[in-house]
N, C-alpha and C positions, 0 to 999 in steps of 0.2 A: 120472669126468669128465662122465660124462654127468649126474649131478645135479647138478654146480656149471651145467650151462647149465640146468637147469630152475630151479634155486636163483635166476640171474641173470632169467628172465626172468619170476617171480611177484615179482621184487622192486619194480620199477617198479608193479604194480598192487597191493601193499599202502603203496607211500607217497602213489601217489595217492588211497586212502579215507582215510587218514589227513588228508591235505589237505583234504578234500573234508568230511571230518568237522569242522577247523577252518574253515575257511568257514562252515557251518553253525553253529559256534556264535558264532563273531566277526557275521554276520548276525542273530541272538538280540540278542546284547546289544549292537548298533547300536540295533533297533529297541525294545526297551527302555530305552534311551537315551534314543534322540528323545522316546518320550512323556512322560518324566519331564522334560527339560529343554526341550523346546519348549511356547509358551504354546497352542499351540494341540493337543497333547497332551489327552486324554481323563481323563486324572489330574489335570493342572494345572489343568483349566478346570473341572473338575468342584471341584476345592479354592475357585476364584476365585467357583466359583456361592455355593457355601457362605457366601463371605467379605462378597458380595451379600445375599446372602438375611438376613443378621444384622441388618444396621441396619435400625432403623425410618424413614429421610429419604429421602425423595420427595414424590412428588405423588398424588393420588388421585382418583377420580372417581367418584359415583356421581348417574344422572340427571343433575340440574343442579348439585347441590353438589359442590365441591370440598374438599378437606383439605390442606394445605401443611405438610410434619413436617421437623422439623429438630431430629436429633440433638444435643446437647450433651455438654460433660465432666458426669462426677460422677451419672450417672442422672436427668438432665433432658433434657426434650423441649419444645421449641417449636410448639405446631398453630396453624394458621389456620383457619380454618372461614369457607367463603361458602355460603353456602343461598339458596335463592330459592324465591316459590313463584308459579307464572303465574295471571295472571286475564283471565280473556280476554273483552273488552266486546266489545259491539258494534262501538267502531268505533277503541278503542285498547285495546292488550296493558300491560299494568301488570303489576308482580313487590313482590310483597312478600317482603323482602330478613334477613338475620339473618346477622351474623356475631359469633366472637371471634378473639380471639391470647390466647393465653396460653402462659406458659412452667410446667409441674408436670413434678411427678417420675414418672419411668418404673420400674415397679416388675416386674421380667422383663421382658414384652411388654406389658404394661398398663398403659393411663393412665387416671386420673381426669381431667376438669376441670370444674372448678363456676366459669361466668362471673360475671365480676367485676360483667356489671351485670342477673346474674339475680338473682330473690328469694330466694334461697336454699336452696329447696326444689327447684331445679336441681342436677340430676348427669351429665355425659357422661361413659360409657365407654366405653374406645379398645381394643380385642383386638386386637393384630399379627398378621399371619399373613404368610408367605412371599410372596402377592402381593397380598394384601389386606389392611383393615382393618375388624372388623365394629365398629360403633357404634351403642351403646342410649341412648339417653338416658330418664332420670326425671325428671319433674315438665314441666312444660310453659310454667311462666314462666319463660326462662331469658337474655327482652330480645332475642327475636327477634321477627319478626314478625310477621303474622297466620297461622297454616296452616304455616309455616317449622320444619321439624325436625330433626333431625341423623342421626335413624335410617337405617340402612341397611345394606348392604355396599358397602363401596366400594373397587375396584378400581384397585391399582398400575399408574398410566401412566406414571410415571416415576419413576428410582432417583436422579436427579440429584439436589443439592442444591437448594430453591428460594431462588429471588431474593424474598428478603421484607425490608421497609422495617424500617429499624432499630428494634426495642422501643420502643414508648412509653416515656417516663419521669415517670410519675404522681408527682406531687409537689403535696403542696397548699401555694399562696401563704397563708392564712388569720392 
């Protein structure tokens, strides 16, 4: 008899580790849970940087020029390109100015484009990078303006889409 009372009174403290041990894992896999399913989760958000980080459309900046990229179906990209270059008179600030738009094909992260109203002998290329774009250009006629270049690195200020004015539609009346 006397071991059914010691029997009776370790039994209450092996159900409560057992419990204690289910709490313990039902708290596991809450919190593995929440990070998988909430966006603010360390897995999720880290997936959405990735999903970020892929396209090439934003905005850009370096010094004074700007870059305006806009993704397309099919392996085409859209840039704008505004460049400026200051001249600083005496008694007025004057900018010699150079842009394009053009739409060329995005080849991985890479784009060519040779403006439509350089001489030819113009080349810009576009290297994507996660929050950047480095751009070299070749040749230096490429119908910009005096001193106006495209070279640089220039730095993602923004992942939004930009508001850019519908494509030209070059079309000759002749």
């Amino acid at each position: 008899m006397a071991m059914n009372k010691l029997q009776d009174l370790t039994m209450p403290t092996k159900l409560y580790k057992q419990s204690q041990g289910r709490r313990i894992i039902l708290m596991i896999v809450l919190i593995f849970s929440f990070l998988f399913i909430c966006p603010g989760g360390s897995l999720t958000s880290s997936r959405a940087k990735k999903r970020a980080q892929s396209t090439v459309t934003g905005s850009y900046k370096y010094v004074l020029n700007t870059l305006e990229v806009l993704e397309l179906p099919d392996h085409k990209v859209r840039i704008s390109f505004s460049g400026f270059w200051p001249n600083d008179r005496k008694r007025v600030e004057t900018r010699n100015v150079g842009t394009f738009d053009e739409t060329v094909t995005l080849t991985g992260r890479t784009a060519i484009v040779k403006p439509e109203y350089g001489d030819g002998q113009c080349s810009i290329t576009l290297e994507f990078k996660a929050t950047r774009v480095v751009v070299t250009q070749e040749g230096y006629q490429c119908g910009f303006g005096f001193n106006v270049e495209a070279d640089g690195t220039y730095m993602k200020v923004s992942s939004k889409s930009p508001a850019l004015p519908p494509p030209d539609k070059r079309t000759s009346e002749f």
